[in-house]
PyMOL commands that place a pseudoatom at each C-alpha (Angstrom):
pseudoatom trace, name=CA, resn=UNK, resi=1, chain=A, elem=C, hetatm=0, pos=[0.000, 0.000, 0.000]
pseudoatom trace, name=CA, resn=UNK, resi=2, chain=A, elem=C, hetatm=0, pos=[1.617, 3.774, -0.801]
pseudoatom trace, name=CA, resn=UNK, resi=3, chain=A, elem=C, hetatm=0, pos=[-0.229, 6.643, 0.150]
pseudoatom trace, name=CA, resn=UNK, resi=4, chain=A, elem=C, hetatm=0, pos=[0.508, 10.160, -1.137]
pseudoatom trace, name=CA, resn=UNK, resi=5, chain=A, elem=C, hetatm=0, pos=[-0.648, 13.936, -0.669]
pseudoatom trace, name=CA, resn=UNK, resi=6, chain=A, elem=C, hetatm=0, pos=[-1.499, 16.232, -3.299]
pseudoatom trace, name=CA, resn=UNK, resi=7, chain=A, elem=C, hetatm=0, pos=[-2.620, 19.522, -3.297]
pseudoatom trace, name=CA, resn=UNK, resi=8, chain=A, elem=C, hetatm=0, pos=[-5.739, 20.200, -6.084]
pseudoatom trace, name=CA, resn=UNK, resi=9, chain=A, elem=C, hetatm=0, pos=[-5.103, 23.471, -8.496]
pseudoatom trace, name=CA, resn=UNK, resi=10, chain=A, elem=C, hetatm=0, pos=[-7.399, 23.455, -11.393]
pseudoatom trace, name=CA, resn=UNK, resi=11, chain=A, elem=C, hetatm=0, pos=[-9.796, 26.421, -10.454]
pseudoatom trace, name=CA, resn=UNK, resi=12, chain=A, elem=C, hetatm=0, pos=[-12.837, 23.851, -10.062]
pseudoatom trace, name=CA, resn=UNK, resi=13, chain=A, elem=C, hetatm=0, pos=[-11.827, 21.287, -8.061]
pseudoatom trace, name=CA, resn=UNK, resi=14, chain=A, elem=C, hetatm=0, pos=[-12.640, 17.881, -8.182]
pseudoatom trace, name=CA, resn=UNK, resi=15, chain=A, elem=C, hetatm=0, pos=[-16.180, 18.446, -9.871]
pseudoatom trace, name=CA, resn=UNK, resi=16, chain=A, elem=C, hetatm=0, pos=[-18.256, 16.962, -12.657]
pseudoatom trace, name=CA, resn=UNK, resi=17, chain=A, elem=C, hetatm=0, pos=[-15.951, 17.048, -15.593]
pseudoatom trace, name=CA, resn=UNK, resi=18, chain=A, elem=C, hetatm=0, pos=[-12.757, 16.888, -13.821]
pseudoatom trace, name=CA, resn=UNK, resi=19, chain=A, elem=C, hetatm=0, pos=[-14.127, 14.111, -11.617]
pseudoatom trace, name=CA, resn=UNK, resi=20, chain=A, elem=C, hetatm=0, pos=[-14.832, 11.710, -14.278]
pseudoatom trace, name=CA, resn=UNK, resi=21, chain=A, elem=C, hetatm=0, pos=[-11.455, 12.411, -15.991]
pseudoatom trace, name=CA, resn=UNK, resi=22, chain=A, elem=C, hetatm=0, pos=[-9.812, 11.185, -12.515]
pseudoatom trace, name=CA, resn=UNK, resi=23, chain=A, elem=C, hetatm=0, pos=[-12.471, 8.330, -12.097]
pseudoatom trace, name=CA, resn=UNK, resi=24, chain=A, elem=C, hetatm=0, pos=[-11.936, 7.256, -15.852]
pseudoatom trace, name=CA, resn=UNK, resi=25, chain=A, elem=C, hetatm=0, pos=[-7.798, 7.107, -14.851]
pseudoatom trace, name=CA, resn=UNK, resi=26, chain=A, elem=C, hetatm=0, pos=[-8.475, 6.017, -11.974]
pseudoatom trace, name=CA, resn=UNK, resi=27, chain=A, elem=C, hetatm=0, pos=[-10.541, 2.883, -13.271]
pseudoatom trace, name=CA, resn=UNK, resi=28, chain=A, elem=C, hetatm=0, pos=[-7.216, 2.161, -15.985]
pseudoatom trace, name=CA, resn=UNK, resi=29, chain=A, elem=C, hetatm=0, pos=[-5.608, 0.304, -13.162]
pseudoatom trace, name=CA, resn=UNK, resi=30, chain=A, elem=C, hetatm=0, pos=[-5.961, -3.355, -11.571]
pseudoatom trace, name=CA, resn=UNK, resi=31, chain=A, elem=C, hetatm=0, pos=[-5.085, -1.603, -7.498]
pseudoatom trace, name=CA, resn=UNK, resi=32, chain=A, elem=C, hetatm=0, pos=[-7.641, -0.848, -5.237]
pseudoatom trace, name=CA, resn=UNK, resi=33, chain=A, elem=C, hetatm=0, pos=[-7.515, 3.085, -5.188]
pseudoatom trace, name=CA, resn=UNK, resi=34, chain=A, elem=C, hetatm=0, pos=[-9.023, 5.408, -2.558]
pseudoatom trace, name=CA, resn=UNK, resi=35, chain=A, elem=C, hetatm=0, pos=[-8.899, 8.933, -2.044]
pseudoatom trace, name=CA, resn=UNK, resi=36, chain=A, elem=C, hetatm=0, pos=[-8.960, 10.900, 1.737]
pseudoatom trace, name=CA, resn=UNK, resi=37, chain=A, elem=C, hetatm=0, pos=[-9.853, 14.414, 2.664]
pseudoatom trace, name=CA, resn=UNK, resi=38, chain=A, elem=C, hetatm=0, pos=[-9.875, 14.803, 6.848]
pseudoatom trace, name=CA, resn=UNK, resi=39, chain=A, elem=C, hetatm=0, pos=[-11.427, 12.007, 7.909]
pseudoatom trace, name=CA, resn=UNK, resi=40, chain=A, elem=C, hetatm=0, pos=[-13.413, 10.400, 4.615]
pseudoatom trace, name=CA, resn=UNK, resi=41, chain=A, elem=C, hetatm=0, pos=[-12.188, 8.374, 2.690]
pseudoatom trace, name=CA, resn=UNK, resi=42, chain=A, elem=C, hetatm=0, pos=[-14.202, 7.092, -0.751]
pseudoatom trace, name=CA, resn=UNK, resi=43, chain=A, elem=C, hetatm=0, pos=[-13.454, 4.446, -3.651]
pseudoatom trace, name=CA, resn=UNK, resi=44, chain=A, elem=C, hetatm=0, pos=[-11.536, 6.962, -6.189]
pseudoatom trace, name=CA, resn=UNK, resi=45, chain=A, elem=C, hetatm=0, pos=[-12.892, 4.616, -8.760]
pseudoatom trace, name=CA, resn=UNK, resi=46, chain=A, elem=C, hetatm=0, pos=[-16.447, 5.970, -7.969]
pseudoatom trace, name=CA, resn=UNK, resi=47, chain=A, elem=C, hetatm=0, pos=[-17.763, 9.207, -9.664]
pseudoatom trace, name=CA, resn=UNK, resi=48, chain=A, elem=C, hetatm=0, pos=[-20.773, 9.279, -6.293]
pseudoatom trace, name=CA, resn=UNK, resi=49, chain=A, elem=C, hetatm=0, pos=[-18.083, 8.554, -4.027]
pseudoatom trace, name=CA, resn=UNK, resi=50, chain=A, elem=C, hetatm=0, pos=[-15.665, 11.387, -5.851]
pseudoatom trace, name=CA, resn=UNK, resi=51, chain=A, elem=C, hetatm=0, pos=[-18.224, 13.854, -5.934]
pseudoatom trace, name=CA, resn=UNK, resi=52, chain=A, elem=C, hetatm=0, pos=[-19.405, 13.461, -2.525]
pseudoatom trace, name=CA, resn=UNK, resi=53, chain=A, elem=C, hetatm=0, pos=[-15.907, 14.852, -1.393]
pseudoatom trace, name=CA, resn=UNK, resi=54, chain=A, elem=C, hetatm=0, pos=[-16.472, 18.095, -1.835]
pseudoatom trace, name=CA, resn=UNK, resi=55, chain=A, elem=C, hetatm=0, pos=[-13.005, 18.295, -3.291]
pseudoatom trace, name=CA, resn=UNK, resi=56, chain=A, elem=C, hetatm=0, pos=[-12.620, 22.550, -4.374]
pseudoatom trace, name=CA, resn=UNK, resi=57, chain=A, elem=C, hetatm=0, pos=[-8.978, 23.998, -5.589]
pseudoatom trace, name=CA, resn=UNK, resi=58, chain=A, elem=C, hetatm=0, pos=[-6.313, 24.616, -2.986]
pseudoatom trace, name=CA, resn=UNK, resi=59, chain=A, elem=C, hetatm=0, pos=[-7.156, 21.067, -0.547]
pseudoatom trace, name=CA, resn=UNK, resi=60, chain=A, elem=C, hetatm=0, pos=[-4.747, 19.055, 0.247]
pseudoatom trace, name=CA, resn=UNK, resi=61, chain=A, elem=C, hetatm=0, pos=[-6.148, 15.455, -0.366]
pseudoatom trace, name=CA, resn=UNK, resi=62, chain=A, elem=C, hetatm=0, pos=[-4.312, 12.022, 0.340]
pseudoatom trace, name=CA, resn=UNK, resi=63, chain=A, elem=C, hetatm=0, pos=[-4.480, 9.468, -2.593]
pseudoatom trace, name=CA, resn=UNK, resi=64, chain=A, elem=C, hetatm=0, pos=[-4.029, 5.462, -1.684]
pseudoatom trace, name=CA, resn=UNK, resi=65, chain=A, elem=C, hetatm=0, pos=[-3.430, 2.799, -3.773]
pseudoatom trace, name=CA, resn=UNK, resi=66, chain=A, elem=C, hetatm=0, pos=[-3.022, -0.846, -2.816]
pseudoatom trace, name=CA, resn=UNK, resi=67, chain=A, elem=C, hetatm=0, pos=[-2.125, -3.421, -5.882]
pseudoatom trace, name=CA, resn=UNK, resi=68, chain=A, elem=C, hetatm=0, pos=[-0.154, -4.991, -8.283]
pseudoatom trace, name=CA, resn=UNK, resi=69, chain=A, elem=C, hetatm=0, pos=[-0.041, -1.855, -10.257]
pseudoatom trace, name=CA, resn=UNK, resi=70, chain=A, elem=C, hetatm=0, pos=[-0.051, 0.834, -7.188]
pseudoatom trace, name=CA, resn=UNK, resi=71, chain=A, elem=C, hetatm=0, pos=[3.183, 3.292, -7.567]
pseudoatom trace, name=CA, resn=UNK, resi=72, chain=A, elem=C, hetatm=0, pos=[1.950, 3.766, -11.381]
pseudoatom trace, name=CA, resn=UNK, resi=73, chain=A, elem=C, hetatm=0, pos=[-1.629, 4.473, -10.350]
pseudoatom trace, name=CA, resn=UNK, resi=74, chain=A, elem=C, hetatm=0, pos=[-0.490, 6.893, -7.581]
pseudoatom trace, name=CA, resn=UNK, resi=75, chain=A, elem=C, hetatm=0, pos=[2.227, 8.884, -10.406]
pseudoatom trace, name=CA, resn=UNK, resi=76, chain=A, elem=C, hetatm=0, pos=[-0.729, 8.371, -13.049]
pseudoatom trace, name=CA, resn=UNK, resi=77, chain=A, elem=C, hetatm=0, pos=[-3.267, 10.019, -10.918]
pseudoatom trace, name=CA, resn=UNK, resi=78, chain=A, elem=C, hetatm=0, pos=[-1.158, 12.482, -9.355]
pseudoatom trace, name=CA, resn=UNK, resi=79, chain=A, elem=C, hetatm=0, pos=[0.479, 13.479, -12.347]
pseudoatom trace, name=CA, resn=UNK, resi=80, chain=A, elem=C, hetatm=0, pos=[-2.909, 14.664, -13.955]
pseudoatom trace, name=CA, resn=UNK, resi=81, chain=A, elem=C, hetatm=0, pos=[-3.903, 16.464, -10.605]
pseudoatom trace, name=CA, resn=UNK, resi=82, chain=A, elem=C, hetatm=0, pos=[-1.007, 18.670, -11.253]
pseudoatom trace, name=CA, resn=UNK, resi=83, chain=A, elem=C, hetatm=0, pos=[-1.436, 19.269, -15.099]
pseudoatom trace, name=CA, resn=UNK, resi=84, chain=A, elem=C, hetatm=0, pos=[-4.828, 20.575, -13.688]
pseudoatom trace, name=CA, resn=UNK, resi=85, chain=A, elem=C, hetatm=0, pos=[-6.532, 18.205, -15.648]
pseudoatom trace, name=CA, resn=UNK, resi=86, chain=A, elem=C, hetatm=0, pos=[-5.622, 19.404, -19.208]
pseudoatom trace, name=CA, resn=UNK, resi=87, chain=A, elem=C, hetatm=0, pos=[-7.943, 22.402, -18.293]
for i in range(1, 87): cmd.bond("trace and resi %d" % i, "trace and resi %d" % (i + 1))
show_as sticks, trace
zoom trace
């Protein structure tokens, strides 16, 4: 299991469009993936669960990933956090 902390900065947040392009990434691997903000913590592979989050620019959330495939889902998913999402 690796864990890692990442700071959203597209100016929306984890919402609707962005959301799906992190679920649909997300989904691409075989690990279990889950993403934490405080003290929730939701299936990253689920747009509901995503959503739910309240996730807006400028949080600080933790990203989890526990699989065969798990460092290259964390840089995967981390990486497009930081590219803002191609936005």
């Amino acid at each position: 299991m690796v864990k890692r902390d990442v700071v959203i900065t597209n100016n929306i947040g984890l919402h609707a469009r962005p959301a799906t392009f992190f679920i649909q990434k997300a989904n691409s691997f075989h690990s279990s993936i889950w993403i934490e903000k405080e003290d929730r913590k939701v299936n990253a592979k689920s747009l509901l669960g995503v959503l739910s989050m309240g996730i807006a620019k400028g949080m600080t959330v933790t990203l989890i990933a526990d699989g065969q495939d798990e460092n290259r889902a964390l840089d995967g998913l981390v990486e497009l956090i930081e590219t803002g999402f191609a936005e």
